[in-house]
C-alpha positions as CSV (number, residue, x, y, z in Angstrom):
1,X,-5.2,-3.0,10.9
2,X,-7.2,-5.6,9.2
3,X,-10.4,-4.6,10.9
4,X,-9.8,-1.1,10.1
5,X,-9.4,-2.2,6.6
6,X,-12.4,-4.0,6.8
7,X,-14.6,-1.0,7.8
8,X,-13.0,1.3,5.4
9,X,-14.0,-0.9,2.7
10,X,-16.2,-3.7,2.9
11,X,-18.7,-1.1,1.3
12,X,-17.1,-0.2,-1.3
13,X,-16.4,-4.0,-2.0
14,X,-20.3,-5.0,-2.5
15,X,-21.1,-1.5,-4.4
16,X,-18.6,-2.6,-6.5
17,X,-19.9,-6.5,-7.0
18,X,-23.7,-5.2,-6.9
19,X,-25.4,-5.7,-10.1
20,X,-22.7,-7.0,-11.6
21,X,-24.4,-10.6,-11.8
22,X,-22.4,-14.1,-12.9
23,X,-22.6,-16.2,-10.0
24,X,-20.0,-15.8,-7.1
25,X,-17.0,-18.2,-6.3
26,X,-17.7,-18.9,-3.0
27,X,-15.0,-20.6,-1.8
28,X,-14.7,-19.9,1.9
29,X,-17.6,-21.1,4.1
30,X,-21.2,-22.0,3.9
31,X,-23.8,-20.1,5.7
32,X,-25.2,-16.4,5.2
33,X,-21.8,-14.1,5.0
34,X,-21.3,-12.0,8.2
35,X,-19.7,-8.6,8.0
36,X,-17.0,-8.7,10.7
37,X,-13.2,-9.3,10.4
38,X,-13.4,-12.1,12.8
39,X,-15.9,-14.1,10.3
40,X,-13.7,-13.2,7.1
41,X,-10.5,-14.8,8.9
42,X,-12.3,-17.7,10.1
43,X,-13.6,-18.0,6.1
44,X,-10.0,-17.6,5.1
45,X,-8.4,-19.8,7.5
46,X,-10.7,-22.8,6.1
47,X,-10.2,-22.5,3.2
48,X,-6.4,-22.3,3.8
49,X,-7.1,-25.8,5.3
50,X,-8.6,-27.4,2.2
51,X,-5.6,-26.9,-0.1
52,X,-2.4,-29.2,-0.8
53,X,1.1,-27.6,-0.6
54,X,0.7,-27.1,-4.8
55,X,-2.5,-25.2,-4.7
56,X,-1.1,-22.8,-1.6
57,X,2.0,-22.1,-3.7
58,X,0.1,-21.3,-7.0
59,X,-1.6,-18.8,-5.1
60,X,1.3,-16.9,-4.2
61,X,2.2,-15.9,-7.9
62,X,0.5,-13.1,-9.8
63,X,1.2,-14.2,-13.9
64,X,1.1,-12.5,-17.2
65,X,-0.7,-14.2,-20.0
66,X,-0.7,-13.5,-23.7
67,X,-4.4,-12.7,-25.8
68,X,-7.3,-11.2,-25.2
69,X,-9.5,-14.1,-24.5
70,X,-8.8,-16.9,-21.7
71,X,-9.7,-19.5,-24.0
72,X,-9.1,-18.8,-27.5
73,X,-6.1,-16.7,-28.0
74,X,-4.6,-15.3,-31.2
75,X,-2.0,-17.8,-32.3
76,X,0.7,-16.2,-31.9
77,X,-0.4,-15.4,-28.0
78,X,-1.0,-19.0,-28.0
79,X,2.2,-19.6,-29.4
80,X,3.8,-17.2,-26.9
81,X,2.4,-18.6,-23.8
82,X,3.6,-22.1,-25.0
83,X,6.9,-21.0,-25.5
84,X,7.1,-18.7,-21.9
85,X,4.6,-20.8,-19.6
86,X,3.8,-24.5,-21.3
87,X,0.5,-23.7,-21.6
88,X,-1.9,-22.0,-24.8
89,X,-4.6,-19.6,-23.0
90,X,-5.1,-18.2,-19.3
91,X,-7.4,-21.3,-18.8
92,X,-4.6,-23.6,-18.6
93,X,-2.2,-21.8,-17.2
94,X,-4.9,-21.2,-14.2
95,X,-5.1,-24.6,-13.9
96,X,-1.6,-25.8,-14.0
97,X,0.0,-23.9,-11.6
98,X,-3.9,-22.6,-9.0
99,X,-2.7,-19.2,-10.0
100,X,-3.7,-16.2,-6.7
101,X,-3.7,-13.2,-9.5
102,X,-3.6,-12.3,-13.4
103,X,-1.5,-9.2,-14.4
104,X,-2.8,-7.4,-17.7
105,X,-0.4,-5.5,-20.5
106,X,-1.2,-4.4,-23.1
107,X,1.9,-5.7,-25.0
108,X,0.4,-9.0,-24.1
109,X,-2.5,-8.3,-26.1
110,X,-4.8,-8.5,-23.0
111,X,-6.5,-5.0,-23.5
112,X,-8.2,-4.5,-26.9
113,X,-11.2,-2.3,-25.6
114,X,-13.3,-2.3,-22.2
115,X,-16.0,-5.0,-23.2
116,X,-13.4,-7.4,-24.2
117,X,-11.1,-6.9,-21.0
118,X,-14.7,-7.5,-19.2
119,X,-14.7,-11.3,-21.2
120,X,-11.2,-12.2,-20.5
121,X,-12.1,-11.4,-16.8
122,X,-15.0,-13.7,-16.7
123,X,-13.5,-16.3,-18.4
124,X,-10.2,-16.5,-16.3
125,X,-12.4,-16.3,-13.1
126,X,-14.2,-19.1,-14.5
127,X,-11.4,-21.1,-14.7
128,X,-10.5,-20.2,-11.5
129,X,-14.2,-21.5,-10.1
130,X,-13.4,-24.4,-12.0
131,X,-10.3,-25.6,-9.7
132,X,-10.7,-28.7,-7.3
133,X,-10.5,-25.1,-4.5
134,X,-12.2,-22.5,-6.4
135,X,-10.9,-19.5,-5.4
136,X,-11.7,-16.0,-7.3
137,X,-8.5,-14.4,-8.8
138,X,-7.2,-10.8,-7.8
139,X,-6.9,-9.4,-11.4
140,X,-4.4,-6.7,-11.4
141,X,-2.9,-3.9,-14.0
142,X,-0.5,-0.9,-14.0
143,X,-2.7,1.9,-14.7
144,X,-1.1,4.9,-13.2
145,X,-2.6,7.7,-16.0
146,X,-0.1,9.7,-17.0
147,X,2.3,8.2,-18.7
148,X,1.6,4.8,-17.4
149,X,-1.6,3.6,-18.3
150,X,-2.3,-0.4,-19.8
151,X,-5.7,0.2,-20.6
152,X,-6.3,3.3,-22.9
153,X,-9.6,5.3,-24.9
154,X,-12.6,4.4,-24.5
155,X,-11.3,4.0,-20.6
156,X,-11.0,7.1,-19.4
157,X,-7.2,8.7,-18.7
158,X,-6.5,10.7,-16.0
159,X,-3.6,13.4,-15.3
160,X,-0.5,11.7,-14.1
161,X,0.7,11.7,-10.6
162,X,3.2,14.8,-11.0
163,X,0.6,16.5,-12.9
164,X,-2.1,16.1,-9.9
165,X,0.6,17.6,-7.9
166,X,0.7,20.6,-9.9
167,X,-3.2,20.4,-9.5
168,X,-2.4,20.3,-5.4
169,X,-5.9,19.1,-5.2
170,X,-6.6,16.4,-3.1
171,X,-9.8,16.3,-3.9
172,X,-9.2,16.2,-7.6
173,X,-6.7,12.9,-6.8
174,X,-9.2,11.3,-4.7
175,X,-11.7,11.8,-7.8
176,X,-9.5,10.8,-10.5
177,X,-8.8,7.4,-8.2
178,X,-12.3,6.6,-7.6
179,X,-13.2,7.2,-11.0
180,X,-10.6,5.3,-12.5
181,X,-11.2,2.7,-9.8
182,X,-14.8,2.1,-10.7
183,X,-14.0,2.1,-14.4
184,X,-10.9,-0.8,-13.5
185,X,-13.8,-3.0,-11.6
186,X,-16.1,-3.0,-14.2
187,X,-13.6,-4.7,-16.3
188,X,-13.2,-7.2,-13.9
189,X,-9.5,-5.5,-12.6
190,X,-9.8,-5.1,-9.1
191,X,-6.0,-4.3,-8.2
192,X,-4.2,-1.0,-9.4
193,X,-0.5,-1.1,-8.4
194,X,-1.0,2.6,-8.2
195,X,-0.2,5.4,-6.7
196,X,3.5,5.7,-6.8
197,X,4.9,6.6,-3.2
198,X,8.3,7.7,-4.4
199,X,9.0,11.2,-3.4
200,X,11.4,12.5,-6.8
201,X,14.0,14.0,-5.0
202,X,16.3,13.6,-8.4
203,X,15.6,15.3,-11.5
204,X,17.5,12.7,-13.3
205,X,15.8,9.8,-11.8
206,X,15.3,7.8,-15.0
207,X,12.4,5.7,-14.3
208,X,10.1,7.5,-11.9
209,X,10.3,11.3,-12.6
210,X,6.6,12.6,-13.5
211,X,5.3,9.2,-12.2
212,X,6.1,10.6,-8.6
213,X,3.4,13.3,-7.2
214,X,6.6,15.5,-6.4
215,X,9.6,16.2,-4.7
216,X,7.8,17.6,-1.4
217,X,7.4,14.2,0.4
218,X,4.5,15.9,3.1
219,X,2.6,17.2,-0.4
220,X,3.2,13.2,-1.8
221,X,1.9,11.8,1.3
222,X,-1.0,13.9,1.2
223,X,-2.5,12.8,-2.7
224,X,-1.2,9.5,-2.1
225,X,-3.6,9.1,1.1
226,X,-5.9,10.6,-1.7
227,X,-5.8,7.9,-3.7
228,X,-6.0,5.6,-1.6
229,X,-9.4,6.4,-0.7
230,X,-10.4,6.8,-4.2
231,X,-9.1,3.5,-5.5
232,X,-10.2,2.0,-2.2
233,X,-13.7,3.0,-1.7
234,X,-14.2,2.5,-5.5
235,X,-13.8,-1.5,-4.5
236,X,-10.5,-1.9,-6.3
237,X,-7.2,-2.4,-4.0
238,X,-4.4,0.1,-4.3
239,X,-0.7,-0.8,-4.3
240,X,1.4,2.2,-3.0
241,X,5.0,1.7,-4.8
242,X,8.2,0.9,-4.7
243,X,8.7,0.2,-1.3
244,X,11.2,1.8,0.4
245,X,11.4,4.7,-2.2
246,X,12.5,4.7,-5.8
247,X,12.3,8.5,-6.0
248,X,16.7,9.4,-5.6
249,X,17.7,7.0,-8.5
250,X,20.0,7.5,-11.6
251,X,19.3,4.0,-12.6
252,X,16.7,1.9,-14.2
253,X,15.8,-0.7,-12.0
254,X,13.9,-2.1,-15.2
255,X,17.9,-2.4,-16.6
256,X,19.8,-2.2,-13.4
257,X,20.5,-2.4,-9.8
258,X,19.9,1.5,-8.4
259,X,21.4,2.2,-5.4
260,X,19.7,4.8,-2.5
261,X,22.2,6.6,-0.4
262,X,19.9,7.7,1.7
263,X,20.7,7.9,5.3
264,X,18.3,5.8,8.0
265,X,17.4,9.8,8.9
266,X,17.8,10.9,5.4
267,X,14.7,7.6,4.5
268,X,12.7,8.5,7.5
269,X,12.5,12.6,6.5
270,X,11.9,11.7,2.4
271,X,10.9,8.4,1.6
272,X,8.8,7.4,4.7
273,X,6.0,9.8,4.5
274,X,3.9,8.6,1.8
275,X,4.5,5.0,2.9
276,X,3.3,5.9,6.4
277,X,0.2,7.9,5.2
278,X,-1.0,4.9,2.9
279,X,-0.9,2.6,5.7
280,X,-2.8,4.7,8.0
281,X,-5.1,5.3,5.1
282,X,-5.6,1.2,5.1
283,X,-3.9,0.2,1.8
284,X,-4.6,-3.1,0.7
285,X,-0.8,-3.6,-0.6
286,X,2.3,-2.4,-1.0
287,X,4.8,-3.2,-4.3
288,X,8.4,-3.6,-3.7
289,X,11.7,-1.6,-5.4
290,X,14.2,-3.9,-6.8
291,X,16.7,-0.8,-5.0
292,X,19.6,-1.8,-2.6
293,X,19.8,0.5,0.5
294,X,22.5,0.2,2.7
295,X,21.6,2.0,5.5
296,X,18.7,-0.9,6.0
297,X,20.6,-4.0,4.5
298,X,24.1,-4.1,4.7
299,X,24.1,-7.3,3.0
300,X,23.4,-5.2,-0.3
301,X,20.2,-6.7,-1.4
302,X,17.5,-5.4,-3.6
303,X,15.0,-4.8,-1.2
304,X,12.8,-7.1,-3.1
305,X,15.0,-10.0,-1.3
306,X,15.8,-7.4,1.9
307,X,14.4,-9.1,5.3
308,X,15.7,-6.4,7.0
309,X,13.8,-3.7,4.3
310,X,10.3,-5.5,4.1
311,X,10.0,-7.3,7.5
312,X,12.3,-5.1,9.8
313,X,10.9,-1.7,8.4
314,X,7.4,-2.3,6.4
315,X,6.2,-5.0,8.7
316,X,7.9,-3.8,12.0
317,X,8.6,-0.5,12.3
318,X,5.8,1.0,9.9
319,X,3.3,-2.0,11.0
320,X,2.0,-2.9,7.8
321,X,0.5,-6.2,7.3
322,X,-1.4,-6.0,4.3
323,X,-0.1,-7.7,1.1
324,X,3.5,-7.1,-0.1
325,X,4.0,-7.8,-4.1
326,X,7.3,-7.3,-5.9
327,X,7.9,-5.7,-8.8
328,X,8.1,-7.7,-11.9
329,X,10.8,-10.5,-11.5
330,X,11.6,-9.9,-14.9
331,X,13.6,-7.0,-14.0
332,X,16.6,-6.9,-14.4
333,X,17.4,-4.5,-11.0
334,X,16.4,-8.4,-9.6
335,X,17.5,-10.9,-11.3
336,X,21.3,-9.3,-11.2
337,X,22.8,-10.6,-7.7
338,X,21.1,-14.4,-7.6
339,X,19.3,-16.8,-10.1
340,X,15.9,-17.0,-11.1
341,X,15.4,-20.0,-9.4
342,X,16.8,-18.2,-6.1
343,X,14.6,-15.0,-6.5
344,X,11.2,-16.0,-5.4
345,X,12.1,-18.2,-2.5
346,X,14.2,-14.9,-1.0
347,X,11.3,-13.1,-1.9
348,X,9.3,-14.9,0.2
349,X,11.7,-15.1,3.0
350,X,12.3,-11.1,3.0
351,X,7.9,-10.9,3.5
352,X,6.9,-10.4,0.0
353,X,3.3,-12.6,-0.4
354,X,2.5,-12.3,-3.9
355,X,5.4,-12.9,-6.9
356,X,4.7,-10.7,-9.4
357,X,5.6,-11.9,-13.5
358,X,8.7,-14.1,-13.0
359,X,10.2,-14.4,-16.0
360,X,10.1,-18.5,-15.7
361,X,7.0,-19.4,-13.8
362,X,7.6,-23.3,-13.5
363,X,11.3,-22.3,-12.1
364,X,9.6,-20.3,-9.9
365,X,7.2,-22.4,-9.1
366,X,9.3,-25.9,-8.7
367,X,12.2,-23.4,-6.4
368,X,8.9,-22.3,-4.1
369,X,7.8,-25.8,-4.0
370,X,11.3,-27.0,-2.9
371,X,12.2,-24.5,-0.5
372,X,8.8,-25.7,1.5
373,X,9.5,-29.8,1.3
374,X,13.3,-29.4,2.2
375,X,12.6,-26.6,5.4
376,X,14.0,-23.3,4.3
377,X,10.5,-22.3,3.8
378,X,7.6,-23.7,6.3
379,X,4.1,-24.4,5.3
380,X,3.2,-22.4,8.0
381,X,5.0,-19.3,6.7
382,X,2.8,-19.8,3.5
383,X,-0.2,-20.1,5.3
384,X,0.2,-16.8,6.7
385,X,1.1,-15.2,3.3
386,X,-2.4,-16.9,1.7
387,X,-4.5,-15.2,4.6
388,X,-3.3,-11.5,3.8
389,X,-3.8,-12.4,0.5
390,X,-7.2,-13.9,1.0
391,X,-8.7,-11.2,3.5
392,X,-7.5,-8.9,0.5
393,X,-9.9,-10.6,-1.3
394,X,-12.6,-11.0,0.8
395,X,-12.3,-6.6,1.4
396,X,-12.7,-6.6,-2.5
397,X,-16.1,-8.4,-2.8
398,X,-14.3,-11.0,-5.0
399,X,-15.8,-14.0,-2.5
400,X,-19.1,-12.3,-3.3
401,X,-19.0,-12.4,-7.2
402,X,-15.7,-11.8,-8.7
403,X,-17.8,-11.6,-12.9
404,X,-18.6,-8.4,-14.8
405,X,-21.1,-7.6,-16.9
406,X,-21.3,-5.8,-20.1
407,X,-23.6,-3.6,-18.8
408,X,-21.2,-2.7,-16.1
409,X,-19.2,-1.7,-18.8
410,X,-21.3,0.8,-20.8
411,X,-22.0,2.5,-17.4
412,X,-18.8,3.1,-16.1
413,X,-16.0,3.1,-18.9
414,X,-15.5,6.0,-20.5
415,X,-19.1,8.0,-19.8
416,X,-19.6,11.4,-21.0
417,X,-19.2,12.6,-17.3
418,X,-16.1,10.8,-16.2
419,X,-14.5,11.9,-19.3
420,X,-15.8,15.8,-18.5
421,X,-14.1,15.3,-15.3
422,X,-10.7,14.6,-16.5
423,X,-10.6,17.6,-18.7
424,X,-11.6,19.8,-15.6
425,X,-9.2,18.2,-13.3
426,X,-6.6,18.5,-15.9
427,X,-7.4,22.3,-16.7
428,X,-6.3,23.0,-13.1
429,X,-3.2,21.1,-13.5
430,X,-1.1,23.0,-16.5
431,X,1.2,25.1,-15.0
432,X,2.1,28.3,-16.7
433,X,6.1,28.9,-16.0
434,X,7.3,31.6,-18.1
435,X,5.0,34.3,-19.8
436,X,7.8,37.2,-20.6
437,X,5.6,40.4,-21.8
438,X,2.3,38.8,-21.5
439,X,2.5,36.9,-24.9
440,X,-0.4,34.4,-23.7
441,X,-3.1,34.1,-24.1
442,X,-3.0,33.9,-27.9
443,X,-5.5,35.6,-29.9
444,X,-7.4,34.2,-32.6
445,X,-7.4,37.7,-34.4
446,X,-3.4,38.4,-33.9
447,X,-2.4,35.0,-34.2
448,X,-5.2,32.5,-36.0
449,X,-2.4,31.3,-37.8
450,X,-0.1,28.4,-35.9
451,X,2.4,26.3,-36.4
452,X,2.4,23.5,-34.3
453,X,5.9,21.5,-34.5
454,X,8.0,19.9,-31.6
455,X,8.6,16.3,-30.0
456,X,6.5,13.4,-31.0
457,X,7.5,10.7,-28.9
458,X,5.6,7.6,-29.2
459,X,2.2,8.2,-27.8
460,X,1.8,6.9,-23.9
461,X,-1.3,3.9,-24.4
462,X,-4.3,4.1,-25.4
463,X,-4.0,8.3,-26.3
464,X,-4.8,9.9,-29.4
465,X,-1.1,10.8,-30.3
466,X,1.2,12.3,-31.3
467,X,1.9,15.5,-29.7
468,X,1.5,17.4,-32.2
469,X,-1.5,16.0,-33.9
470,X,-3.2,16.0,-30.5
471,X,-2.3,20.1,-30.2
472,X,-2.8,21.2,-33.8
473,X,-6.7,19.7,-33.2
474,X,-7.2,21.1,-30.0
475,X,-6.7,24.6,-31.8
476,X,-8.6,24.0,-34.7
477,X,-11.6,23.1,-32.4
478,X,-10.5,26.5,-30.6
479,X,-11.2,28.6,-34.0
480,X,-7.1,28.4,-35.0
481,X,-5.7,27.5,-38.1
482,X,-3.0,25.2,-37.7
483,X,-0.1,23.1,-39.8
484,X,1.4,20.5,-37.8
485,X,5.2,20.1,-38.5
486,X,6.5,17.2,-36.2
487,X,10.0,17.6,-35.8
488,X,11.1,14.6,-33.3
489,X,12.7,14.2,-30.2
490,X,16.3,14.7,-31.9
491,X,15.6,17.0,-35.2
492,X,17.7,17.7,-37.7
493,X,19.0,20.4,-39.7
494,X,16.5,20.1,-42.4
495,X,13.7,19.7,-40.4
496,X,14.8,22.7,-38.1
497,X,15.2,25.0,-41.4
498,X,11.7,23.7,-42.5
499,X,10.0,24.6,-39.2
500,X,11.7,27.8,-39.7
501,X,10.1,28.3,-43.2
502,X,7.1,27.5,-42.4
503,X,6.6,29.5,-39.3
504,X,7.7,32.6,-41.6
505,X,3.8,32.5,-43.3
506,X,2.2,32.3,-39.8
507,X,1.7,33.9,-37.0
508,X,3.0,32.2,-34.1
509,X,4.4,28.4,-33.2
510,X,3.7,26.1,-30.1
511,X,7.0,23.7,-29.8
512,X,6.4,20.3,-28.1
513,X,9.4,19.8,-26.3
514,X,10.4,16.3,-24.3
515,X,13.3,16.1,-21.9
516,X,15.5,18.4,-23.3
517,X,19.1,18.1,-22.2
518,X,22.1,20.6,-22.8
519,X,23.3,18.4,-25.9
520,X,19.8,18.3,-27.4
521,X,19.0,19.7,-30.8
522,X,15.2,20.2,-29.6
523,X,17.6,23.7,-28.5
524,X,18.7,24.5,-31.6
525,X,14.8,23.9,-33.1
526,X,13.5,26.6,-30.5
527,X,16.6,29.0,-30.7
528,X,15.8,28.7,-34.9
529,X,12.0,29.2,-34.1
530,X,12.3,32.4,-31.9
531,X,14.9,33.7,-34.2
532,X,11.7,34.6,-36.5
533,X,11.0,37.1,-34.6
534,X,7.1,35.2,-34.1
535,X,5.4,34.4,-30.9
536,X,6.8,30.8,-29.7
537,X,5.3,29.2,-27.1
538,X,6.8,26.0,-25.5
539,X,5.4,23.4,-23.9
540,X,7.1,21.0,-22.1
541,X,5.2,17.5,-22.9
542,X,7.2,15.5,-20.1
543,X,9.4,16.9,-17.6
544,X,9.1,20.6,-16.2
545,X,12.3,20.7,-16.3
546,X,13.4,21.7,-20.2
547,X,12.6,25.6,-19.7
548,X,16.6,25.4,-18.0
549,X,18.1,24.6,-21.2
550,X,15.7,27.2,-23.4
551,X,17.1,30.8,-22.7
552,X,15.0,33.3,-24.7
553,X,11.8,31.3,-24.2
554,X,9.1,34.0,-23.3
555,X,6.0,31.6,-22.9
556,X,6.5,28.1,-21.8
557,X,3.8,25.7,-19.9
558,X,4.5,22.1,-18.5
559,X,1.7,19.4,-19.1
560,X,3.8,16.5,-17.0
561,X,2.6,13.9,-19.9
562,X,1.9,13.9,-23.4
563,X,-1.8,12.2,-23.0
564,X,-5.0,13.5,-24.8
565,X,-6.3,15.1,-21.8
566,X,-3.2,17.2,-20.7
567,X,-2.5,18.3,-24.2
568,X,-5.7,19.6,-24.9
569,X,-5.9,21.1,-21.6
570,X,-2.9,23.2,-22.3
571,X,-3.9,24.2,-25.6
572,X,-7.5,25.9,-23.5
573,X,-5.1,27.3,-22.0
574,X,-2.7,29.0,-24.4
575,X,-5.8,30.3,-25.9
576,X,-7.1,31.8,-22.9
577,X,-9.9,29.8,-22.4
578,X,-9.0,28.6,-19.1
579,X,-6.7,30.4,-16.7
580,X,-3.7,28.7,-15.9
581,X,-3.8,27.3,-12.2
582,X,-1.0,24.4,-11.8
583,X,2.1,25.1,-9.7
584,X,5.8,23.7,-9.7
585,X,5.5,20.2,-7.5
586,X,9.2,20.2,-7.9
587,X,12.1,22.6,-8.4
588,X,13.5,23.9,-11.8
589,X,17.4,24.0,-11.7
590,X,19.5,26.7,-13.5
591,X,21.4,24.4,-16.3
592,X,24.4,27.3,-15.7
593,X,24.4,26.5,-12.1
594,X,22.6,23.1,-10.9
595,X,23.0,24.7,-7.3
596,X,20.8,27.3,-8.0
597,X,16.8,27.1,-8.4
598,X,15.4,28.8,-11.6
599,X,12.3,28.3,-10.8
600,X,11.1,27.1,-7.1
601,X,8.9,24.4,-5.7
602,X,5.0,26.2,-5.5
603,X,5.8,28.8,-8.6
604,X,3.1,29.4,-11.8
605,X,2.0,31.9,-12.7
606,X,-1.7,32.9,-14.3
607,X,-3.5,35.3,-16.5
């Protein structure tokens, strides 16, 4: 499988390096670079041999790292990485523990704009050419779009996963991954633990939901592959998550330990196929689920710390031997059965390679170093992690010339054409679910005159925000008149009556709606609104699933995220500018009768 990888990629890899200038860490061999798998090992495997126990360990852990600049942080980042790590800036922390990988957040102040991201990605692999063993970091970030997404405008954002399912376009995934692939690399990011494998089976899964590409695990495995490619060939590594499937949860593993009932036959028919179809696509790595399974492990282990889960099924029975990351260590769905100090050494011995954000890195770091000296862990078993991890690195072009440039930048971030794309691709993904009478599409002669009110949960990063803001603009630039009312996830009485005053002088209302549930007063603001008598439309800004708990609703959509691109999207759409195309990538349950499907997997309708 490595070879394969190697084909599928190595191209990608240099386009992605070319022109991109610095100097290169070259850290392997001397000698002209051959092409072949056999040469990259051999590279790998010596410079496997020219590091002390520390330096191999150091490479197994992927760390977070507060400021935007890897040498002169904000204080308080520099404050904040003293406190966490012992250390002021991403130099230092490179240094003191030969760190493999840097994770970026944007809570950790690491992604102002593009060109700045660019700079703190020079200067950390700097510091990594700096070590006594240079070896180029793998630079990694969650940006999923949708919901998900570290790195926000100018960058361009992308439909969500459960919104490209709607789209059931696997050409419009494999475009939006390339896209936002190329974009990542210029900014010196070339892992995306994206796309999400889990197959949302649950509508109450807390923590996945509209992050999964659906609930049709043949029609997941087919975008994920799609991805895949895009991502891939774009010279950025994918990470298909959370291994073995997160999708049939009612817990946050972020807050919790989930459990997955799943039958061995029950995994196999749901959860295995997009895990299957990203390794025969040659993903570079696979992220773990902090999720017990007891048909795999009847220990009860996450499967984080699951031999049985990540080296008896992933390794074994699926034959995967790319890189295996966890999720953060700072979850709690891991840190609940054994110490931190335990964590990454199981980790390790279940087949993860790389240790992603422990909460304690010189715990971490001193338990990993321990396990090796007194046996439980062998220097050989390390050995074996570095050279996935390496060869992952060598398919990425970062042996090449792991810098950026500015100029990168400003020809791949956030151009005029990628950013045309993502409202196309978007456009095909709105899905029209309700349209009792023909209501839509508005007219600006019968109804110039809109009320825009609803949910305004806090705005997903990097988007314009909020919902309401977002829409009422989209219809003024649509020759509508609009007064924005923002009402809240939860709103009152007052703010209900005012909505309802207000929608009295015009001529019709879109309601943002967010996860409505049967005790929600988001119910009582749309039974208030179409008790005017006026045109309401409602659109469902997160889950497709609030139409169940809004009888009397004649015109609702679903968007799948409240992002820029999806909002305005939908608004072309209400006003008929573009002809609604997205269908249901997952059922719609009566709320009167959770047995019974209100609206089935495939259904929208158009104009």
């Amino acid at each position: 499988m490595h070879s394969r990888r190697t084909v599928l990629t190595t191209a990608a890899a240099a386009a992605c390096a070319m022109g991109t200038g610095g100097g290169a860490v070259h850290a392997a061999a001397s000698g002209p670079r051959a092409s072949g798998a056999t040469d990259a090992r051999a590279r790998a495997a010596r410079l496997v041999s020219r590091m002390n126990l520390e330096e191999k360990v150091g490479q197994l852990f992927v760390m977070r790292v507060y400021g935007h600049s890897a040498t002169d942080p904000d204080p308080a980042d520099a404050e904040a990485n003293r406190k966490e790590m012992g250390v002021s800036n991403a130099v230092e922390l490179v240094a003191k523990y030969h760190l493999g990988g840097i994770i970026y957040f944007g809570w950790a102040h690491n992604t102002r704009d593009p060109h700045q991201i660019a700079d703190l990605s020079n200067g950390i692999q700097r510091a990594a050419a700096a070590q006594r063993v240079p070896v180029p970091l793998l630079i990694s970030t969650d940006q999923e779009h949708g919901i998900v997404a570290r790195i926000g405008a100018p960058a361009t954002l992308f439909p969500g996963a459960m919104a490209l399912g709607a789209g059931r376009s696997r050409e419009d995934a494999r475009t939006a991954a390339r896209i936002a692939g190329e974009e990542l690399c210029a900014m010196g990011i070339r892992q995306d633990y994206a796309p999400v494998a889990d197959v949302n089976v649950n509508p109450a899964n807390p923590v996945i939901g509209v992050r999964s590409f659906g609930s049709e695990p043949k029609a997941v495995a087919r975008l994920v592959t799609a991805q895949v490619q895009g991502y891939q060939r774009a010279g950025v590594a994918a990470t298909a998550k959370h291994f073995p499937g997160h999708g049939d949860t009612g817990t946050d593993s972020h807050v919790g330990l989930p459990y997955i009932r799943h039958t061995a036959e029950e995994w196999e028919r749901l959860d295995a196929p997009p895990f299957r179809a990203a390794i025969e696509a040659g993903i570079d790595s696979i992220m773990t689920a902090h999720i017990v399974v007891p048909a795999f492990d009847a220990n009860e282990d996450p499967a984080t710390l699951s031999r049985p889960i990540l080296t008896g099924v992933l390794r074994e029975r699926l034959g995967f031997d790319g890189v295996v990351v966890t999720d953060s260590l700072g979850m709690q769905g891991v840190r609940t059965k054994y110490g931190d100090a335990r964590v990454a050494v199981l980790a390790l011995k279940a087949g993860v390679d790389q240790l992603l954000n422990p909460p304690d890195i010189a715990v971490a770091f001193a338990s990993v170093l321990k396990a090796v000296r007194t046996g439980e862990l062998t220097e050989q078993d390390i050995d074996e992690k570095l050279m996935r991890i390496f060869l992952l690195k060598e398919r990425r072009g970062l042996f090449d010339d792991p810098y950026t440039t500015h100029r990168a930048v400003e020809r791949s971030v956030g151009t005029r054409r990628h950013l045309a794309t993502a409202d196309r691709i978007a456009e095909r993904t709105t899905t029209l679910l309700v349209n009792d009478g023909g209501p839509l599409p508005l007219s600006r002669r019968a109804q110039r005159r809109l009320l825009v009110t609803g949910a305004d949960a806090a705005s997903p990063s990097g988007t314009g925000g909020p919902p309401t803001k977002v829409l009422a603009e989209a219809f003024n630039q649509l020759g509508f008149t609009t007064t924005a009312l923002p009402t809240g996830t939860a709103p009152t009485r007052e703010l209900i009556d005012r909505a309802v005053s207000v929608l009295r002088t015009q001529d019709a209302a879109i309601v943002a709606t967010y996860n409505v549930t049967a005790s929600s007063s988001q119910r009582a603001l749309v039974a208030a609104l179409l008790g005017t008598g006026k045109p309401v439309v409602q659109v469902a800004v997160r889950n497709p699933y609030d139409i169940a708990q809004l009888p009397g609703v004649r015109a609702a959509l679903a968007t799948y995220s409240w992002t820029d691109v999806e909002l305005r999207a939908a608004a072309r759409v209400i006003a008929g500018r573009r002809d609604p195309q997205g269908k249901l990538p997952v059922p719609v349950m009566r709320a009167d009768a959770p047995g019974s499907v209100l609206h089935p997997i495939g259904h929208g309708l158009s104009y």
